[in-house]
C-alpha positions as CSV (number, residue, x, y, z in Angstrom):
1,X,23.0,-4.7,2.0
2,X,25.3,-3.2,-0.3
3,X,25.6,0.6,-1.0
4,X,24.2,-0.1,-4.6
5,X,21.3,-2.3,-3.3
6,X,20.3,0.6,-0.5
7,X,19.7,3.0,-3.6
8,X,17.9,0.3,-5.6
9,X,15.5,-0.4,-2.7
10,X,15.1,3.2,-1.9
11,X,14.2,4.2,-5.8
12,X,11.8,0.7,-6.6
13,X,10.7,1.9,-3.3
14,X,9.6,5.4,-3.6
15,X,8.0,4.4,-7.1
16,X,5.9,2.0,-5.1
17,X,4.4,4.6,-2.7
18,X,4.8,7.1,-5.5
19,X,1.8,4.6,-7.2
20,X,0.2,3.5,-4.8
21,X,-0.1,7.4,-3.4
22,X,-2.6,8.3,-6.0
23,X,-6.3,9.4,-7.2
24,X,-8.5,9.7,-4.3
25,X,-6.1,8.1,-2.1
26,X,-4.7,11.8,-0.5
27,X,-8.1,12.8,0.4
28,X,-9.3,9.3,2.5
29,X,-7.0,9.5,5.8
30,X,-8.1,13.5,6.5
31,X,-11.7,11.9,6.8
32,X,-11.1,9.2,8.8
33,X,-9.3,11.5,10.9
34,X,-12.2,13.7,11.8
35,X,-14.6,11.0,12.5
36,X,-12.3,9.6,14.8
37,X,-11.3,12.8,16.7
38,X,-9.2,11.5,20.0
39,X,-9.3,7.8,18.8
40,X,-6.8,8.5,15.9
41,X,-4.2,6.5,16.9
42,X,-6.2,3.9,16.5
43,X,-7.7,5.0,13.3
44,X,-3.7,4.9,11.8
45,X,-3.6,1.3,12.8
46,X,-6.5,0.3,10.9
47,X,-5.9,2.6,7.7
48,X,-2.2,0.7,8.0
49,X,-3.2,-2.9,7.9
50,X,-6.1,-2.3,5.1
51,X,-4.3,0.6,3.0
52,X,-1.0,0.2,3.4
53,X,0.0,-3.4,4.3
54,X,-2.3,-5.2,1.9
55,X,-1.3,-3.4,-1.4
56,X,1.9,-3.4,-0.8
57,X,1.6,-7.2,0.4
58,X,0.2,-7.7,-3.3
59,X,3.8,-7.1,-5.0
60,X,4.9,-9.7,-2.5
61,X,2.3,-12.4,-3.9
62,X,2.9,-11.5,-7.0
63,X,6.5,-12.0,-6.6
64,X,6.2,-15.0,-4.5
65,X,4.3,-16.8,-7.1
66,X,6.7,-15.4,-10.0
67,X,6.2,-12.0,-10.4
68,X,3.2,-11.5,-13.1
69,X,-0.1,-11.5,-13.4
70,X,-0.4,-15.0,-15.0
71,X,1.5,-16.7,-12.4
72,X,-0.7,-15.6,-9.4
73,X,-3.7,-17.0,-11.1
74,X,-2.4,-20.0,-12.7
75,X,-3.7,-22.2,-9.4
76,X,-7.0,-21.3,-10.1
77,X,-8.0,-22.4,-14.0
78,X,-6.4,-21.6,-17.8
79,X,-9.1,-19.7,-18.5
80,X,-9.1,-17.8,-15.2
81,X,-6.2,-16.1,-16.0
82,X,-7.3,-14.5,-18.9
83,X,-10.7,-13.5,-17.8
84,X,-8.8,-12.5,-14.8
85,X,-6.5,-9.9,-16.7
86,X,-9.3,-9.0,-18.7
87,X,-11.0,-8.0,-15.6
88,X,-8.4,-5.8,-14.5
89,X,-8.1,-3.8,-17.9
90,X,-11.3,-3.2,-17.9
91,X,-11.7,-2.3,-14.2
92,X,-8.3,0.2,-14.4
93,X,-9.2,1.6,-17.6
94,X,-12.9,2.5,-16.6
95,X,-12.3,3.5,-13.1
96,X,-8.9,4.5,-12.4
97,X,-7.3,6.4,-15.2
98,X,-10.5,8.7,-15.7
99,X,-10.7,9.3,-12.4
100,X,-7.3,9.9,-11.5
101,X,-6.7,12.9,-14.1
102,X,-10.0,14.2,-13.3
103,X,-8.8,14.3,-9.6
104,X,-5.4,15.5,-10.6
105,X,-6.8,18.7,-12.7
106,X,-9.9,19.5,-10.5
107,X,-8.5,19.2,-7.0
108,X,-4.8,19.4,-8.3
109,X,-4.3,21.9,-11.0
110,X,-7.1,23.8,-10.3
111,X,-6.4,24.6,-6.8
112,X,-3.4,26.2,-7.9
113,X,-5.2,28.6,-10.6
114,X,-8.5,29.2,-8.6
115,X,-9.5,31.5,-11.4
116,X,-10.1,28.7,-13.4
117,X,-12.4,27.0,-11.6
118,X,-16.1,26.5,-13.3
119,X,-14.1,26.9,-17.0
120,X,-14.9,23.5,-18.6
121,X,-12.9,24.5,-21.9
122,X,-9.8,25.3,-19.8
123,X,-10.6,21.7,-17.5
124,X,-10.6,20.0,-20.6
125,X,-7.6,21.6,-22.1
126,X,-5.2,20.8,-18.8
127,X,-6.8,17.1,-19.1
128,X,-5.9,16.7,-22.7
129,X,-2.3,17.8,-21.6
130,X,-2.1,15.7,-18.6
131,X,-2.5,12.7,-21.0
132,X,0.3,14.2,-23.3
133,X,2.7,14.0,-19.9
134,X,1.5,10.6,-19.4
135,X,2.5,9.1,-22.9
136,X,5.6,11.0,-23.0
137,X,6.5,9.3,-19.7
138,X,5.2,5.7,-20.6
139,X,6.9,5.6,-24.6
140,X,9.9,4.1,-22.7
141,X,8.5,1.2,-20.4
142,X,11.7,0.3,-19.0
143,X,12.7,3.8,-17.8
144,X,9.0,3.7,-16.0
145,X,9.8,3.0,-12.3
146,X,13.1,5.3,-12.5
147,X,11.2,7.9,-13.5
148,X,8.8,7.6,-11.1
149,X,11.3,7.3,-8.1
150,X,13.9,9.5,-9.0
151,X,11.8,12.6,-10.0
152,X,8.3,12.6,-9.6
153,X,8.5,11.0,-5.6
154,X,11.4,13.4,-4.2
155,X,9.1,16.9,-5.3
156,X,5.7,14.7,-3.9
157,X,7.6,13.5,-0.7
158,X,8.8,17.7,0.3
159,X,5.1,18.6,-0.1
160,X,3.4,16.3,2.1
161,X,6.2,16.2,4.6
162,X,5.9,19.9,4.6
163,X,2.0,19.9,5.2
164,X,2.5,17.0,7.4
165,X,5.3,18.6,9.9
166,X,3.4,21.7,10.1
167,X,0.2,19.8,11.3
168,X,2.4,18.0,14.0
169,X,3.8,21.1,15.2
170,X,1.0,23.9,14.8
171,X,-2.2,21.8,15.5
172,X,-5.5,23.1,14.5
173,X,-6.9,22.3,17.7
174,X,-7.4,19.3,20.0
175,X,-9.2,16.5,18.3
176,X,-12.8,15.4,20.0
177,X,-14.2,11.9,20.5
178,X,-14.9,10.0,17.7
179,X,-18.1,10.0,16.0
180,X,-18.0,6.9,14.5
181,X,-19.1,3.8,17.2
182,X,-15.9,1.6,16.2
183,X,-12.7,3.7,15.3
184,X,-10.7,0.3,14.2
185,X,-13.7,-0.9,11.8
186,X,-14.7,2.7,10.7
187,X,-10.9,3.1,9.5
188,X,-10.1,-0.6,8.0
189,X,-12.8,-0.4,5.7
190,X,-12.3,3.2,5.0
191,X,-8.5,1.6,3.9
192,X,-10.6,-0.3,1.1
193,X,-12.2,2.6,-0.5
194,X,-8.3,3.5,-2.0
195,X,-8.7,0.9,-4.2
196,X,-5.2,-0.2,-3.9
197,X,-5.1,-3.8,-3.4
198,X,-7.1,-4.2,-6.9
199,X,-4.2,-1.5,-8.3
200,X,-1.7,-3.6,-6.3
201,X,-2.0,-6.8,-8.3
202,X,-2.0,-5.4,-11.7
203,X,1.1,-3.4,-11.2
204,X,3.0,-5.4,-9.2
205,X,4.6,-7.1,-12.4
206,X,6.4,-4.0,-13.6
207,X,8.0,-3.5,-10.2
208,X,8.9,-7.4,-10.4
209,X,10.8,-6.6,-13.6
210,X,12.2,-3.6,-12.8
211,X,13.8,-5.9,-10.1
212,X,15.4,-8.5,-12.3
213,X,16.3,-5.9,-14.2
214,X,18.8,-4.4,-12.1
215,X,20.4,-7.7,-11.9
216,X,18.1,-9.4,-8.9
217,X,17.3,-12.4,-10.9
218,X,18.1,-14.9,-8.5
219,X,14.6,-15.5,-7.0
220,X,16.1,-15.3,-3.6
221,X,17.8,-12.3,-4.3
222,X,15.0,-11.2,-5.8
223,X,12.7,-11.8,-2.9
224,X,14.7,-9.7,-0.7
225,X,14.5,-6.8,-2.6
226,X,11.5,-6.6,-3.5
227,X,11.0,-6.8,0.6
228,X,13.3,-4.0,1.0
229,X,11.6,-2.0,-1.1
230,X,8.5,-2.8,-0.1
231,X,9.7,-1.8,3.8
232,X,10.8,1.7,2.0
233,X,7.0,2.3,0.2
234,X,5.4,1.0,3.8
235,X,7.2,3.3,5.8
236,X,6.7,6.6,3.2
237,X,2.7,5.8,2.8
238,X,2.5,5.2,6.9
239,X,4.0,8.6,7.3
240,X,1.9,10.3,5.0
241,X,-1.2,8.7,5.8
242,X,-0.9,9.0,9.6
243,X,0.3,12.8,9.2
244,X,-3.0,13.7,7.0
245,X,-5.2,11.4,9.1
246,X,-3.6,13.4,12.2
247,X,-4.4,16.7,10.4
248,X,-7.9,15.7,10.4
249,X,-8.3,14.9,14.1
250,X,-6.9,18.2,14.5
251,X,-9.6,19.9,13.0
252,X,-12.3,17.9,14.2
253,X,-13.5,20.3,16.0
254,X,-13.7,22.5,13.2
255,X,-15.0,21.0,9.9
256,X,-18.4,19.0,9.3
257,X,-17.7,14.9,9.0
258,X,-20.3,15.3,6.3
259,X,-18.8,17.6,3.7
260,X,-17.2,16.5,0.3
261,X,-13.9,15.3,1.2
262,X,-11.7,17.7,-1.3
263,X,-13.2,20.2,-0.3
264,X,-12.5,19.0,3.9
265,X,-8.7,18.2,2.4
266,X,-8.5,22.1,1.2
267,X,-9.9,23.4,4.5
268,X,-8.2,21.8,6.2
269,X,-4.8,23.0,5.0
270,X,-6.1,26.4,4.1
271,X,-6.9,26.9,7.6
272,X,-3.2,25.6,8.8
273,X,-1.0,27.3,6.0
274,X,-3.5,29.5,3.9
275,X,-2.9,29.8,0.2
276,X,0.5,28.9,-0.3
277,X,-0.7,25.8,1.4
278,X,-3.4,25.1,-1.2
279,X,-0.9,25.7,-3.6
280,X,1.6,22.9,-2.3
281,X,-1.6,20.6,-1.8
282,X,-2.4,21.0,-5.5
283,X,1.0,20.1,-6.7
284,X,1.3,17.3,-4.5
285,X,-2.6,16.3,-5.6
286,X,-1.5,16.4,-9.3
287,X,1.5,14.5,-9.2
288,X,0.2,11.9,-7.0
289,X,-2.2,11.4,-9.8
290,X,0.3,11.6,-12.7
291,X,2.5,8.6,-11.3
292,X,-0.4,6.4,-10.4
293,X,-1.6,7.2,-14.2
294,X,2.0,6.6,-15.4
295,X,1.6,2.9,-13.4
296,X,-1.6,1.9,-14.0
297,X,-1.2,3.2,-17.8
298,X,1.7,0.9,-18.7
299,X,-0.2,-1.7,-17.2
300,X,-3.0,-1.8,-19.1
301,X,-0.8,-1.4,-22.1
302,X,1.4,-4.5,-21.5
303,X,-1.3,-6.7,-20.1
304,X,-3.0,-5.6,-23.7
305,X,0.1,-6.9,-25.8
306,X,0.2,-10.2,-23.9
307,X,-3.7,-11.0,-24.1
308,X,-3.1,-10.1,-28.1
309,X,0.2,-12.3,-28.3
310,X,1.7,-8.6,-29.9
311,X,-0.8,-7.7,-32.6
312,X,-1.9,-5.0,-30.5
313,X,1.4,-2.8,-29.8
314,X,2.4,-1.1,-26.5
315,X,2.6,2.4,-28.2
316,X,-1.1,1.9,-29.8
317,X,-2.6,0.6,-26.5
318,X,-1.5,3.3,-24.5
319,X,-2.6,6.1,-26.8
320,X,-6.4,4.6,-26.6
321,X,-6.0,4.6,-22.9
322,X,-5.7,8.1,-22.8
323,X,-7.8,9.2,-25.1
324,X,-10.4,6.8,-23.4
325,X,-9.3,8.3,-20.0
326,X,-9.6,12.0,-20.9
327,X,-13.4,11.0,-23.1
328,X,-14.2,9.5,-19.2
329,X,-12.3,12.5,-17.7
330,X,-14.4,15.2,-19.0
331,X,-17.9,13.5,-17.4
332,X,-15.9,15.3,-14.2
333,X,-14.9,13.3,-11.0
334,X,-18.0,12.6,-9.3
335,X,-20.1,11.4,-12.3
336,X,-17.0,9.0,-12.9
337,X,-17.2,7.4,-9.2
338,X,-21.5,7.6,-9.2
339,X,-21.1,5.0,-12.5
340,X,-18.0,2.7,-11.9
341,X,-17.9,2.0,-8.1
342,X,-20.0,-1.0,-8.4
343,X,-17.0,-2.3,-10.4
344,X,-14.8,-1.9,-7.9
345,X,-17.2,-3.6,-5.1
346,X,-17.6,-6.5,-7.2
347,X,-13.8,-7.4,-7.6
348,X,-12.2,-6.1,-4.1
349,X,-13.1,-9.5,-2.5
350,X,-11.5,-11.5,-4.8
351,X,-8.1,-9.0,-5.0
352,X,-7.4,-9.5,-1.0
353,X,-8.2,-13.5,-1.5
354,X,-5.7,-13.5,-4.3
355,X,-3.5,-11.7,-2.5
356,X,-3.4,-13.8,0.6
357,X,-3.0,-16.7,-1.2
358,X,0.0,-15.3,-2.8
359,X,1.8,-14.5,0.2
360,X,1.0,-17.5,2.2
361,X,1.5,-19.7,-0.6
362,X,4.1,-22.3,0.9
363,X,1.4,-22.8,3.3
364,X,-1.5,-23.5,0.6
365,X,-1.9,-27.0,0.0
366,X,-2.8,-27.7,-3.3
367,X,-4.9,-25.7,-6.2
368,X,-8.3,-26.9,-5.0
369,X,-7.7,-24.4,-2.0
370,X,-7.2,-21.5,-4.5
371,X,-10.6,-22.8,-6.8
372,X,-12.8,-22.8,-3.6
373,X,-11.3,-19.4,-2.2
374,X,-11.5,-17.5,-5.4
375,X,-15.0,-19.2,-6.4
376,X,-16.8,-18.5,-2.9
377,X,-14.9,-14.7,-2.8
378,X,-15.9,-14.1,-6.6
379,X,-19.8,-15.0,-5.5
380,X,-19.9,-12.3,-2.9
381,X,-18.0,-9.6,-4.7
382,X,-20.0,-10.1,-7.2
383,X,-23.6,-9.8,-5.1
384,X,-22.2,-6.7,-3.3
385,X,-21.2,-5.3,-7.0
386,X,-25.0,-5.5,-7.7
387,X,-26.2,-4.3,-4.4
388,X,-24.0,-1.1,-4.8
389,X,-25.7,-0.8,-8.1
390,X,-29.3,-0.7,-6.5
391,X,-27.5,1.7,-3.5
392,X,-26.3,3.9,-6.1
393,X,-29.4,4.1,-8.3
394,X,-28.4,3.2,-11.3
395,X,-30.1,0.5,-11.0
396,X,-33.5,-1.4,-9.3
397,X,-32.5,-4.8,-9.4
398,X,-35.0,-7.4,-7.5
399,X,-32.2,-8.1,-4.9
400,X,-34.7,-8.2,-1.4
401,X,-34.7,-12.0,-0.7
402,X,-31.1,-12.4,-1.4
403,X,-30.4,-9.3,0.3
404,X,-32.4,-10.9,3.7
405,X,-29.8,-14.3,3.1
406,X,-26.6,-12.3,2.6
407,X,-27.2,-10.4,6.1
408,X,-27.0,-13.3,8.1
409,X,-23.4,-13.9,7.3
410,X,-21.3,-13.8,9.8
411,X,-19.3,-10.2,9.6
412,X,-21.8,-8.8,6.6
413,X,-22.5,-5.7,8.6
414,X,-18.7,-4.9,9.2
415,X,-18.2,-5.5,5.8
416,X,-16.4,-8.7,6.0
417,X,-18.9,-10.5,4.4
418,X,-16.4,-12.8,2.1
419,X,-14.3,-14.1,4.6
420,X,-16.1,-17.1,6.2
421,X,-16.9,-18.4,2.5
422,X,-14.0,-18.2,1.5
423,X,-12.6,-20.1,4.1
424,X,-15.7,-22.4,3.5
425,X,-14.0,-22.7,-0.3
426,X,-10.4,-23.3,0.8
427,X,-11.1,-26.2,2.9
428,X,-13.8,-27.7,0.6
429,X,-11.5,-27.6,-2.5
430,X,-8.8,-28.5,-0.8
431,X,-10.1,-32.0,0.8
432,X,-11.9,-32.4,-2.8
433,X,-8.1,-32.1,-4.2
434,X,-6.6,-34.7,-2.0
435,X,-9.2,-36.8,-2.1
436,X,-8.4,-37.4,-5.6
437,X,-4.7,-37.6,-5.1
438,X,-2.4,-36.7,-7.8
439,X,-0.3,-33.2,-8.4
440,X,-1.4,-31.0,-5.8
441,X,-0.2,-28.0,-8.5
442,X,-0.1,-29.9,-11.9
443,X,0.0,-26.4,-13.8
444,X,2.7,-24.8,-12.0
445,X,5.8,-25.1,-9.7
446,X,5.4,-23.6,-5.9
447,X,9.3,-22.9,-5.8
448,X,9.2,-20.0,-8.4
């Protein structure tokens, strides 16, 4: 690899974790480190496969399959696509730009300026400022992912590694046994809750572009880099995820498993470092949030003009979604997760299928395998979507009887409850495919 490509796979790199690293994300692995105590090691691996691997895995499907949106969904139905992106607007718009500027001024900003705290006019003022950032950095689309990976990462990298090296070196104690039953489940689902496999595949186009735009256009040359720099974002997230989950193990012995998790985040690295710590955390909370905004912002905005065919401009979008975002933003974080988690339930299943498909996708037959997949993963998502709503009390939906059926599927109570349909769909529609003969993929071409 050439001296040029290195520093293009570092940059498209560091603005992948830079992304990905965002919201609620930097307060998960400190968690799943306490409840695993002495088991932590193999708390990492878990967190790795479902946090790490698999969103980053989704830029790989994406670009496997020809690096949008469309392209990935194209095997299922026309009209899939578009209800599809629709979808993912909706879901981004509603439950991760809200949350993540709440997150970034309440446990970000804030922390910093403890004399703040409990002033919702001053909240509301540093929200209405983080959008301001946010559109200044997003007016320029193609300058996005430079941005992102030479600025905002380098100053978010020295924090964490900071935190993170001083947690290796001056532990808080020696982690206790686990309090969770299985460490390996307990920290794979845990991995979901980031949300980043349903981030993963709206975003992934951006970084696809950002590819071909520094030359890659080749789509083997293309494919490597976008390999590289995923390797780079794998490596940067599995560092900081396995330091903070370590951090957590540390003070297991020390802080209650069932206290809000910001707050177990700040004592945590109050307790190690003291204030100047808190302060470091909060700037590393805050810009973790502004790039995953910056991201997830863009995207909304360009799926936006595509679904329109242009009569909706980039520039028009992306004002509404912050001015949406900070309307959301000032409900405060945990009225935003109590009302839009269920969204994020429902579609989960459905993100991983996609995304497997994507990257395995020289190995899928023909489309009938992505119908039945997609179909049998939609159903579930779906029923867990409404059983999250009942869960949450929002709602008192009449779910018993179904509830009774969907527990005697295989893996339902480790949370796996897709998976056997959805192989169930892939080998249905794909023998209902072949049966009929024809183009295996009429609507698109497998060698993107």
């Amino acid at each position: 690899m050439s001296k040029n490509a290195n520093a293009n796979a570092l940059i498209i790199g560091f603005a992948m974790f830079a992304v990905f690293f965002g919201a609620g994300n930097l307060v998960f692995p400190p968690l799943i480190g306490l409840m695993s105590g002495s088991s932590w090691e193999i708390a990492i691996i878990g967190l790795a496969i479902s946090a790490i691997l698999f969103p980053i895995a989704t830029i790989i499907a994406v670009d496997n399959m020809g690096g949008n949106v469309q392209a990935i969904c194209a095997p299922v139905a026309k009209w899939f696509t578009k209800s599809y992106m629709v979808m993912w607007i909706i879901f981004i718009l509603t439950c991760g730009v809200p949350r993540q500027a709440g997150v970034g001024i309440e446990s970000g900003l804030l922390s910093v300026l403890p004399g703040l705290q409990g002033n919702d006019a001053v909240r509301i003022a540093l929200l209405a400022g983080y959008f301001v950032i946010v559109l200044a950095l997003t007016f320029r689309p193609s300058k996005i992912v430079d941005i992102v990976g030479k600025y905002l990462t380098p100053f978010l990298l020295i924090c964490l590694v900071v935190m993170i090296a001083l947690a290796v070196f001056e532990p808080l104690g020696t982690p206790i046994a686990p309090q969770v039953d299985n460490v390996f489940s307990y920290s794979f689902l845990q991995g979901y809750q980031t949300g980043d496999v349903a981030v993963g595949i709206a975003i992934a186009g951006m970084f696809v572009a950002s590819i071909k735009a520094k030359g890659y256009t080749d789509p083997s040359a293309r494919h490597k880099m976008t390999l590289k720099a995923a390797v780079v974002a794998f490596l940067g997230l599995l560092i900081v995820y396995g330091g903070l989950l370590y951090l957590g193990a540390t003070g297991s012995s020390m802080f209650d498993g069932k206290m809000d998790q910001t707050a177990l985040l700040n004592g945590l690295v109050h307790a190690l470092t003291g204030a100047t710590g808190n302060v470091v955390l909060g700037i590393g909370i805050f810009l973790a949030c502004l790039t995953t905004t910056i991201g997830v912002g863009s995207t909304i905005a360009n799926l936006t003009v595509d679904l329109s065919d242009g009569k909706i401009p980039f520039k028009y979008m992306m004002v509404f979604v912050c001015l949406f975002g900070l309307a959301e933003a000032c409900i405060g974080v945990q009225g935003i997760i109590r009302y839009t988690f269920w969204i994020f339930i429902a579609i989960y299943p459905v993100s991983i299928a996609l995304m497997l498909l994507g990257v395995f996708c020289k190995y899928v037959p023909n489309h009938g395998a992505w119908k039945g997949t997609i179909a049998m993963a939609t159903i579930i998502g779906l029923f867990e979507g409404l059983m999250q709503l009942n869960k949450s009390g929002i709602t008192n939906l009449p779910l018993d009887s179904l509830i009774q059926l969907y527990n005697h599927i295989p893996f339902a109570a480790e949370g796996f409850a897709w998976v056997l349909p959805a192989v169930i769909g892939f080998i249905v529609g794909t023998v209902i495919v072949k049966s009929k003969g024809g183009d295996p993929y009429p609507m698109i071409s497998k060698n993107q």
